[in-house]
PDB file with SEQRES, HELIX, SHEET and CRYST1 records, atoms N, CA, C and O in Angstrom:
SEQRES   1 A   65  UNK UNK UNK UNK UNK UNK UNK UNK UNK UNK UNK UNK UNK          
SEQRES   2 A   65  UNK UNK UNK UNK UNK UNK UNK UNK UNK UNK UNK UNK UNK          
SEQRES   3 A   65  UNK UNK UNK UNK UNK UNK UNK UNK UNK UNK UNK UNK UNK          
SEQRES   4 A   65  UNK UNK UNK UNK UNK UNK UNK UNK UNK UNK UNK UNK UNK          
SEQRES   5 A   65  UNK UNK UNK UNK UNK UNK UNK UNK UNK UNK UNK UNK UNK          
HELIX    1 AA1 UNK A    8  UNK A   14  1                                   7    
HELIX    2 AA2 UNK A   49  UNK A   59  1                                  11    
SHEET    1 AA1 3 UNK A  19  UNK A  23  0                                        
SHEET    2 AA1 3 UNK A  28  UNK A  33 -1                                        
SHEET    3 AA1 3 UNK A  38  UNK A  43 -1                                        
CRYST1    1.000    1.000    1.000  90.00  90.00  90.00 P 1           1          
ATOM      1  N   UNK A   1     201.795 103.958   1.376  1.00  0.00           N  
ATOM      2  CA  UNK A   1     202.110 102.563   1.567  1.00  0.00           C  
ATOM      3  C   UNK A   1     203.278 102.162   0.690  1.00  0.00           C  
ATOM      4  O   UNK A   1     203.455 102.612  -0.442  1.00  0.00           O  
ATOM      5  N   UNK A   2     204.240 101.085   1.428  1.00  0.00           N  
ATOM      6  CA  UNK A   2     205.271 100.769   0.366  1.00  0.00           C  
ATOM      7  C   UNK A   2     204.903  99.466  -0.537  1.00  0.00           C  
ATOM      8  O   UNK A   2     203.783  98.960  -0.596  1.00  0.00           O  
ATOM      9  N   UNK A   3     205.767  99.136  -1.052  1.00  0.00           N  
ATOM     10  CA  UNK A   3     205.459  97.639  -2.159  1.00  0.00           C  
ATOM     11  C   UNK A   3     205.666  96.814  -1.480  1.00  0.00           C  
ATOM     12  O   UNK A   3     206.297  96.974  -0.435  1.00  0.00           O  
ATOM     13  N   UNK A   4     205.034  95.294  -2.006  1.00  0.00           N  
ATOM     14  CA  UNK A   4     204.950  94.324  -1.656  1.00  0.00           C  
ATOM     15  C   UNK A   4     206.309  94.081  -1.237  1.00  0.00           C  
ATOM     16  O   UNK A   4     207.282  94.641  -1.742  1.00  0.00           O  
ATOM     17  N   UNK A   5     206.353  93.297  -0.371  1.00  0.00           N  
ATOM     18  CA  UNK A   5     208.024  92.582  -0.142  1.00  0.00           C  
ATOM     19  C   UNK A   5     207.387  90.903  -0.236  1.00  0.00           C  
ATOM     20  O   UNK A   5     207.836  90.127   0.606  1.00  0.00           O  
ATOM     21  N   UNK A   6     206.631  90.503  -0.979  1.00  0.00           N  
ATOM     22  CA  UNK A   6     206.318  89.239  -0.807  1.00  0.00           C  
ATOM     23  C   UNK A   6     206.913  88.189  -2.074  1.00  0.00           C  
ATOM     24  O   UNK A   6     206.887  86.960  -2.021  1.00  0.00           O  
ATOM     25  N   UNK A   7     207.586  89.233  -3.505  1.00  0.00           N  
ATOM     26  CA  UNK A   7     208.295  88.866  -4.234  1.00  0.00           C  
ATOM     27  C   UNK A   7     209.719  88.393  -3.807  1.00  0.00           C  
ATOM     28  O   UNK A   7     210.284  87.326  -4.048  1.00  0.00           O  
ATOM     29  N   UNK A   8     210.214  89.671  -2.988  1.00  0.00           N  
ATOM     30  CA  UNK A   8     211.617  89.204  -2.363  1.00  0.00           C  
ATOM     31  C   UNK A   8     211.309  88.227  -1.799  1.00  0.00           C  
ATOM     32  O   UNK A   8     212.060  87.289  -2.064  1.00  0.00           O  
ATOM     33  N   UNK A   9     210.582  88.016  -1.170  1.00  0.00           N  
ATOM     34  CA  UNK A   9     210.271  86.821   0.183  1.00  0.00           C  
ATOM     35  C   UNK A   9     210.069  85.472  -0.681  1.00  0.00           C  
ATOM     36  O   UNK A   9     210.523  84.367  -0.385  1.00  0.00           O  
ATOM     37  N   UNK A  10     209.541  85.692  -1.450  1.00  0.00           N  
ATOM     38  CA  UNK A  10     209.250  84.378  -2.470  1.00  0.00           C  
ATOM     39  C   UNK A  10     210.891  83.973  -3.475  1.00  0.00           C  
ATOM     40  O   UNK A  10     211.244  82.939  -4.042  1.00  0.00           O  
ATOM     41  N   UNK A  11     211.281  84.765  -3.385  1.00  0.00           N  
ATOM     42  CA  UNK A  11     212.714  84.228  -4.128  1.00  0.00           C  
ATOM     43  C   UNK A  11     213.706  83.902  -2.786  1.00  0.00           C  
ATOM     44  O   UNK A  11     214.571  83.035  -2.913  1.00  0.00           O  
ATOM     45  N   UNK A  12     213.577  84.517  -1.689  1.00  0.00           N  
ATOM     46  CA  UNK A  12     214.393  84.006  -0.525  1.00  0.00           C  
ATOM     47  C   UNK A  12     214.152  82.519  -0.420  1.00  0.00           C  
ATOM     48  O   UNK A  12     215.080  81.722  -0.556  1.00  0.00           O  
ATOM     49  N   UNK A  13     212.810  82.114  -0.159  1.00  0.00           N  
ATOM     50  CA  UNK A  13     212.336  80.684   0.072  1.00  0.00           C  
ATOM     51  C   UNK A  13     212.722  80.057  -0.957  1.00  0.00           C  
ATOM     52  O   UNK A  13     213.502  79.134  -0.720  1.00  0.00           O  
ATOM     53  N   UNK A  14     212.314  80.321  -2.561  1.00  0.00           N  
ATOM     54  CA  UNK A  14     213.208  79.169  -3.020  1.00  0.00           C  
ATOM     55  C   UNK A  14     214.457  79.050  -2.725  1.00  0.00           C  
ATOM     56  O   UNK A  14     214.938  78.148  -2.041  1.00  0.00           O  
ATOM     57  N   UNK A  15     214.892  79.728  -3.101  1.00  0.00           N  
ATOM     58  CA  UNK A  15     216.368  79.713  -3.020  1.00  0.00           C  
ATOM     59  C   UNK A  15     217.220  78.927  -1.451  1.00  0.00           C  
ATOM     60  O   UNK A  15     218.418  78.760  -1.227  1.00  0.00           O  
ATOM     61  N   UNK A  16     216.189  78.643  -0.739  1.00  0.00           N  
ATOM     62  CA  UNK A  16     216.529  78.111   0.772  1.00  0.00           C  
ATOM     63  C   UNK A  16     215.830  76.613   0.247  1.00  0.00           C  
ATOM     64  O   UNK A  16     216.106  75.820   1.147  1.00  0.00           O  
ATOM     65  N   UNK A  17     215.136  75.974  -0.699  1.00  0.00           N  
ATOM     66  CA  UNK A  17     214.585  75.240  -0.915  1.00  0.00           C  
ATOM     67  C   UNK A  17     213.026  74.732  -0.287  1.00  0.00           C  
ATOM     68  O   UNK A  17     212.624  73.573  -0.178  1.00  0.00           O  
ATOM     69  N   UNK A  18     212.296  76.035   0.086  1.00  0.00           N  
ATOM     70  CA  UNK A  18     211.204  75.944   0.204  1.00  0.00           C  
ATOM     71  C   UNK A  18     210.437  75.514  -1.172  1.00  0.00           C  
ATOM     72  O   UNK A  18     210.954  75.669  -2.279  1.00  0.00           O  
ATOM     73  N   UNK A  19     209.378  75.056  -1.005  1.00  0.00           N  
ATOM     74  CA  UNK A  19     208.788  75.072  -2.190  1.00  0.00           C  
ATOM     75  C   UNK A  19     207.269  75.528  -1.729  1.00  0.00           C  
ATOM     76  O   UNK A  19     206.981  75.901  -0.592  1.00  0.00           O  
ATOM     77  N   UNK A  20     206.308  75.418  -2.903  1.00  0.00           N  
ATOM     78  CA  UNK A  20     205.083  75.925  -2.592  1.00  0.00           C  
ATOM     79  C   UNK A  20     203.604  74.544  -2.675  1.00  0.00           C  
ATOM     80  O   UNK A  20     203.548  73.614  -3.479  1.00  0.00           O  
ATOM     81  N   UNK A  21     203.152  74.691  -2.180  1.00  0.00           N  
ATOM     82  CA  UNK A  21     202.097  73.376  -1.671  1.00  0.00           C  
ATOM     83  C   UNK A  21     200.900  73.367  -2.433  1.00  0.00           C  
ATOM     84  O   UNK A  21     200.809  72.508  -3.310  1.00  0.00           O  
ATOM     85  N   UNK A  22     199.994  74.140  -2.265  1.00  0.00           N  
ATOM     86  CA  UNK A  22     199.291  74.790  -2.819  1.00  0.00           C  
ATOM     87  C   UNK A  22     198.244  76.269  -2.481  1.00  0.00           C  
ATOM     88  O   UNK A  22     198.570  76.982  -1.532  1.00  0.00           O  
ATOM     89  N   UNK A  23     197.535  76.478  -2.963  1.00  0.00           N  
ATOM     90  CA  UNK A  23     196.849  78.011  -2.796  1.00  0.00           C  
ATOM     91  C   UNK A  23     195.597  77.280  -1.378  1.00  0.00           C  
ATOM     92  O   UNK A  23     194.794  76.361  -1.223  1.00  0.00           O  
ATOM     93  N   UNK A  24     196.229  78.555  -0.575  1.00  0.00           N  
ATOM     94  CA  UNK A  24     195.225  78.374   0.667  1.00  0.00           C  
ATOM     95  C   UNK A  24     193.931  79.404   0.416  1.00  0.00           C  
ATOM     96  O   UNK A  24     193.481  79.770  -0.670  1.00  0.00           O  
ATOM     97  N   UNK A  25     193.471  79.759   1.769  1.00  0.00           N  
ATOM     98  CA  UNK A  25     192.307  80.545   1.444  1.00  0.00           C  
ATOM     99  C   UNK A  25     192.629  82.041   1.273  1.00  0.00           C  
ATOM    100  O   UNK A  25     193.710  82.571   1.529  1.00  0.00           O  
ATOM    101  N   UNK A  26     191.696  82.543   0.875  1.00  0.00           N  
ATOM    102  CA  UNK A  26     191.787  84.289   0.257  1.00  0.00           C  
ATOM    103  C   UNK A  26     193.118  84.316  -0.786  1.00  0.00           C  
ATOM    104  O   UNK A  26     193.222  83.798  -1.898  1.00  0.00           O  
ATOM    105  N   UNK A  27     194.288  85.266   0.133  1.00  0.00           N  
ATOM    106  CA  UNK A  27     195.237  85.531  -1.250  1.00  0.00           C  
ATOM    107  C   UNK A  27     196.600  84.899  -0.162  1.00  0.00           C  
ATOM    108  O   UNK A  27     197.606  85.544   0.133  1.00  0.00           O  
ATOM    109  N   UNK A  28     196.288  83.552   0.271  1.00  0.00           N  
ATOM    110  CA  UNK A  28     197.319  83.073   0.999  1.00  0.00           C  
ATOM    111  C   UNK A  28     197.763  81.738   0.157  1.00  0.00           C  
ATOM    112  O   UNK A  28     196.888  81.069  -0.393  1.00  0.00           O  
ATOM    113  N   UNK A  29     198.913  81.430   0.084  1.00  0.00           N  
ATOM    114  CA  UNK A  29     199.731  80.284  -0.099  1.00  0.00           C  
ATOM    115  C   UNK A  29     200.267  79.534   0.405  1.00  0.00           C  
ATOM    116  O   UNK A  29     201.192  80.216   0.846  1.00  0.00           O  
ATOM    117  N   UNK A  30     200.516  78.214   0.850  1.00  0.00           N  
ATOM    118  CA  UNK A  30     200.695  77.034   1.721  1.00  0.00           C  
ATOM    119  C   UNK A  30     202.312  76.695   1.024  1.00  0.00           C  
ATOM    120  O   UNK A  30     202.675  76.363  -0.104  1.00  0.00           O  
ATOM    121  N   UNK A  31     203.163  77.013   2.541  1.00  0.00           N  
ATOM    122  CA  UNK A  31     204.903  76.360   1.459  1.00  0.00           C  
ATOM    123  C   UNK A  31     204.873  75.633   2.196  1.00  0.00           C  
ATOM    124  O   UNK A  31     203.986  75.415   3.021  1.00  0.00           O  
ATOM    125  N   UNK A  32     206.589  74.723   1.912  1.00  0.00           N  
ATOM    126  CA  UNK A  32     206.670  73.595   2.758  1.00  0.00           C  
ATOM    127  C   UNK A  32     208.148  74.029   2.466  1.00  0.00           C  
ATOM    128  O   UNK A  32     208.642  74.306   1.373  1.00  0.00           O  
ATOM    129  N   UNK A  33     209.036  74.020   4.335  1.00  0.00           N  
ATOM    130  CA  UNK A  33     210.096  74.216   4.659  1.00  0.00           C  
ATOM    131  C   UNK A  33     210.660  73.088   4.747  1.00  0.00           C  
ATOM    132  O   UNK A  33     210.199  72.421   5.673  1.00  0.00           O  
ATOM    133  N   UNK A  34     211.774  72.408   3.952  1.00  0.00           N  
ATOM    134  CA  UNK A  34     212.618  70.858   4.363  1.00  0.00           C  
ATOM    135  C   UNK A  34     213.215  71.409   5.289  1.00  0.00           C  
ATOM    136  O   UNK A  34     213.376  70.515   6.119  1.00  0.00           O  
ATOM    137  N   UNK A  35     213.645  72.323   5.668  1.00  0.00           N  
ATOM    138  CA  UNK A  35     214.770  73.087   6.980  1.00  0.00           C  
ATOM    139  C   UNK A  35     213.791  72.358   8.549  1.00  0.00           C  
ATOM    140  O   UNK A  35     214.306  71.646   9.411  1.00  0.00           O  
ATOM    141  N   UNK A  36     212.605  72.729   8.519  1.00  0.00           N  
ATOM    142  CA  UNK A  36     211.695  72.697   9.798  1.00  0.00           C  
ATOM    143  C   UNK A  36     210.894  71.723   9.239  1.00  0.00           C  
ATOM    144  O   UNK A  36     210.092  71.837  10.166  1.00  0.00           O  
ATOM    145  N   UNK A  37     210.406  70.894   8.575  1.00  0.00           N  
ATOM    146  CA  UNK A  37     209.626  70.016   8.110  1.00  0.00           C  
ATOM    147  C   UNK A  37     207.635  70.257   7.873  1.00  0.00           C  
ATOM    148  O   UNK A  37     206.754  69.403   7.782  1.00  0.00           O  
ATOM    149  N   UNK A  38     207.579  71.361   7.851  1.00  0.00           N  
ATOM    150  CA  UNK A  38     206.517  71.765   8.319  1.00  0.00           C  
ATOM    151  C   UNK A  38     205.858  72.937   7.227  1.00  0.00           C  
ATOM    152  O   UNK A  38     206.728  73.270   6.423  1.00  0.00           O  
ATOM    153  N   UNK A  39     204.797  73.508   7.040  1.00  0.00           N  
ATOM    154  CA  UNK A  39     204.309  74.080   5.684  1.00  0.00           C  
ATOM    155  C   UNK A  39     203.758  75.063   6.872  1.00  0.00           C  
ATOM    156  O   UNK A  39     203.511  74.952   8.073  1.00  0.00           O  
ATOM    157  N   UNK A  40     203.702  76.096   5.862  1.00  0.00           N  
ATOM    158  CA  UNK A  40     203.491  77.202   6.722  1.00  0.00           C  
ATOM    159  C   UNK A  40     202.820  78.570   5.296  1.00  0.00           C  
ATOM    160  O   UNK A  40     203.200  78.633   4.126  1.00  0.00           O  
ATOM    161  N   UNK A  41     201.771  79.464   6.000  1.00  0.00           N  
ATOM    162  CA  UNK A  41     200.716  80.350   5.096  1.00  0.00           C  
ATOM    163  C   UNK A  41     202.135  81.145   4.577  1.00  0.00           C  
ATOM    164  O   UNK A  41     203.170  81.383   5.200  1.00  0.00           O  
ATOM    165  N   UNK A  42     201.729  81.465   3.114  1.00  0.00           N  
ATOM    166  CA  UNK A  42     202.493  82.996   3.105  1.00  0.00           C  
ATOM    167  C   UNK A  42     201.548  84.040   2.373  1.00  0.00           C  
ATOM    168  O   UNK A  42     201.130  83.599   1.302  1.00  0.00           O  
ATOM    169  N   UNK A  43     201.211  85.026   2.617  1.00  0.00           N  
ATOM    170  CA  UNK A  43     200.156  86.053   2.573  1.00  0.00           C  
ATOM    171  C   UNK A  43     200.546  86.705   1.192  1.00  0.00           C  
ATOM    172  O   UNK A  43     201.726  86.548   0.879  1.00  0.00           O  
ATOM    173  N   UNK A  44     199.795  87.373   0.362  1.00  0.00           N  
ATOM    174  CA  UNK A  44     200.437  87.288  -1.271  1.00  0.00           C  
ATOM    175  C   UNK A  44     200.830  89.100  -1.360  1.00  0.00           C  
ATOM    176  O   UNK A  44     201.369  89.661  -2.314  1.00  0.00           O  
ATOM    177  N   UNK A  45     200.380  89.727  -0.085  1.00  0.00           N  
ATOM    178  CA  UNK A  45     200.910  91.219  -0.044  1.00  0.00           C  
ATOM    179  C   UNK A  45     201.224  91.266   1.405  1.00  0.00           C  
ATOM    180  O   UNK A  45     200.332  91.182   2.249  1.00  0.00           O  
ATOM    181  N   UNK A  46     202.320  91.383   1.669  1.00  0.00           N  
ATOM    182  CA  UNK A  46     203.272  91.283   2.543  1.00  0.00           C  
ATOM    183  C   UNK A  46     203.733  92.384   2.454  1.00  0.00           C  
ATOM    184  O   UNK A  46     204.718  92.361   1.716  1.00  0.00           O  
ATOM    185  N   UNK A  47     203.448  93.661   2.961  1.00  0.00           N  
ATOM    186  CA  UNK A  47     203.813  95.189   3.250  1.00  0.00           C  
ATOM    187  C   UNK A  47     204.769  95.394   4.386  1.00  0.00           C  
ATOM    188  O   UNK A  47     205.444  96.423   4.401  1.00  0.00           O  
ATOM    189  N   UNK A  48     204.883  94.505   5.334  1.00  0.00           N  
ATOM    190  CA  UNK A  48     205.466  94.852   7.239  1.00  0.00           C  
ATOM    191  C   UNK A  48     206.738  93.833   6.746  1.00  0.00           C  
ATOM    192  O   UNK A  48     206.588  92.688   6.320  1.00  0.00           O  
ATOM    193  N   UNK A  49     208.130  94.609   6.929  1.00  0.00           N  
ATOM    194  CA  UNK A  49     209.165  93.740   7.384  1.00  0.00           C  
ATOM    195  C   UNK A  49     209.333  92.350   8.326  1.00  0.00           C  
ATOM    196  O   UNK A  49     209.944  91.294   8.161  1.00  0.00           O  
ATOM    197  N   UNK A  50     208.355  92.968   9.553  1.00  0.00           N  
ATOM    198  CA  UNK A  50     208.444  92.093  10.871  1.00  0.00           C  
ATOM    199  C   UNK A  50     207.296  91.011  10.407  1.00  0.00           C  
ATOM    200  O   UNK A  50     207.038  90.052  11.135  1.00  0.00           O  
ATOM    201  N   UNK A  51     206.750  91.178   9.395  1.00  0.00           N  
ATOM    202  CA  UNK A  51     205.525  89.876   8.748  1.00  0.00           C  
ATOM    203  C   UNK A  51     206.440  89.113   7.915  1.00  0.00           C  
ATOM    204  O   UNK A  51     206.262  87.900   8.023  1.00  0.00           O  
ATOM    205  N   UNK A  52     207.514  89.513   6.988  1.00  0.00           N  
ATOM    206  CA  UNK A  52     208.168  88.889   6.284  1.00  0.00           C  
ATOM    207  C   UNK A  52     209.164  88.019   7.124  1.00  0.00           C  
ATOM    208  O   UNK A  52     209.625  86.940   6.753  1.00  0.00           O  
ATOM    209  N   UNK A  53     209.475  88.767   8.536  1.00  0.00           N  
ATOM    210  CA  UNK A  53     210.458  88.030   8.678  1.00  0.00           C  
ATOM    211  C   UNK A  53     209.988  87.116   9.621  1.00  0.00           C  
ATOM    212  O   UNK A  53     210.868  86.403  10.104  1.00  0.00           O  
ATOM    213  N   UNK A  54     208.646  86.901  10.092  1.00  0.00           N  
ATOM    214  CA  UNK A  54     207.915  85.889  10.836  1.00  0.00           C  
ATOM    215  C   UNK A  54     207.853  85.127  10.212  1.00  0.00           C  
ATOM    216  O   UNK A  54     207.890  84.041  10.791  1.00  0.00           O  
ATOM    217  N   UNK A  55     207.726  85.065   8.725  1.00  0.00           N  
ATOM    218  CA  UNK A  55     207.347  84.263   7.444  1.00  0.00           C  
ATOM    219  C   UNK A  55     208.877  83.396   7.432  1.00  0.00           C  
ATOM    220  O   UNK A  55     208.767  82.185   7.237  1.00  0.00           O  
ATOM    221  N   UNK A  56     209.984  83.825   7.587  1.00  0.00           N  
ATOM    222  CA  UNK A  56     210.822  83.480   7.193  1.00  0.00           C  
ATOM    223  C   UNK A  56     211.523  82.712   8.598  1.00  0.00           C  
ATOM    224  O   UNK A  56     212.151  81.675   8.388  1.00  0.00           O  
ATOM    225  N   UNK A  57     211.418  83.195   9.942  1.00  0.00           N  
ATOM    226  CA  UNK A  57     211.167  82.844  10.773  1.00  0.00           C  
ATOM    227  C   UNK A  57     210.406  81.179  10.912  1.00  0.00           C  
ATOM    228  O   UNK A  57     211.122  80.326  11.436  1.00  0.00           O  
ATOM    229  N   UNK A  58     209.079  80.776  10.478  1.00  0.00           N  
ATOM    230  CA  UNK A  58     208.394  79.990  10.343  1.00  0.00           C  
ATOM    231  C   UNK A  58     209.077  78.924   9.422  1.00  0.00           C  
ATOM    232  O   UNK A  58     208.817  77.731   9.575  1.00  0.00           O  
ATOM    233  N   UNK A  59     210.068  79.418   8.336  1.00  0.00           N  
ATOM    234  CA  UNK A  59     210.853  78.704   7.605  1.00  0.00           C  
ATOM    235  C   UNK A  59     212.061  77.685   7.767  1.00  0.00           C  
ATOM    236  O   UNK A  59     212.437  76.669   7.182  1.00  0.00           O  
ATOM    237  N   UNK A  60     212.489  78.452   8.850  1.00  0.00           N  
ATOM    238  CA  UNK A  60     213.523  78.182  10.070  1.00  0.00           C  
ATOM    239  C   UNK A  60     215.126  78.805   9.127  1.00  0.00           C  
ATOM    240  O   UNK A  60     216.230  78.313   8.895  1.00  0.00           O  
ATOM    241  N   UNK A  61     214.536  79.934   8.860  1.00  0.00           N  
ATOM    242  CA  UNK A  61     215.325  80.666   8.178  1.00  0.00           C  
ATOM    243  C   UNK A  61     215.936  81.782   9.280  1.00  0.00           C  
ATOM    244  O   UNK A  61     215.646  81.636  10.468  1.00  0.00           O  
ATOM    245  N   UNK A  62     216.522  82.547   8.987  1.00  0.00           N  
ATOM    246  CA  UNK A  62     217.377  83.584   9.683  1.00  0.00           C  
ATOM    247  C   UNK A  62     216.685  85.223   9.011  1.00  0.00           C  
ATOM    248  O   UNK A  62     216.644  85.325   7.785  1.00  0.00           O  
ATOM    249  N   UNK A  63     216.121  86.552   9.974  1.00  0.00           N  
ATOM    250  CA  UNK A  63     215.776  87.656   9.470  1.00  0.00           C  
ATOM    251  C   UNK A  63     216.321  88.363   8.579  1.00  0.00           C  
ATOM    252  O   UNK A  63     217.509  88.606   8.795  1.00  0.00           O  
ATOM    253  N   UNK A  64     215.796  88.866   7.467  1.00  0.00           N  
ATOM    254  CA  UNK A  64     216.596  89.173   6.052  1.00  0.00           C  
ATOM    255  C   UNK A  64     215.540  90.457   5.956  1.00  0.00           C  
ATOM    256  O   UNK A  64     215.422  90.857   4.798  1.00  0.00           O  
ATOM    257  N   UNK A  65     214.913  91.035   6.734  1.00  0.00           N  
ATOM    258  CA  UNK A  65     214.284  92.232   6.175  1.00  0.00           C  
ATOM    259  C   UNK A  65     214.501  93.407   7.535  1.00  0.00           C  
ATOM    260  O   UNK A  65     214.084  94.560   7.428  1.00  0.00           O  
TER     261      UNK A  65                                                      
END                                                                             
């Protein structure tokens, strides 16, 4: 198995001005996109490219993995 990509993914979103909402259920986190207006899960081990970039996707961001 490879490493998390959910660190990269978490410095992409700030840096786009996501911020974080609060802790959802299990090992998920609730952000909130000003781009799309809308908060969306992010999963705290994020292994699959195509999960990160759904994540980022949901952001109304552009694919970066």
């Amino acid at each position: 198995m490879g490493s998390s990509l959910t660190p990269d993914l978490k410095r992409i979103l700030r840096d786009a001005g996501c911020v974080f909402v609060r802790q959802g259920k299990g090992d998920h986190e609730i952000w909130y996109s000003p781009k799309t207006n809308r908060n969306f899960p992010v999963d705290s081990k994020i292994l699959s490219r195509n999960t990160a970039n759904a994540v980022l996707k949901q952001a109304g961001l552009p694919k970066q993995f």
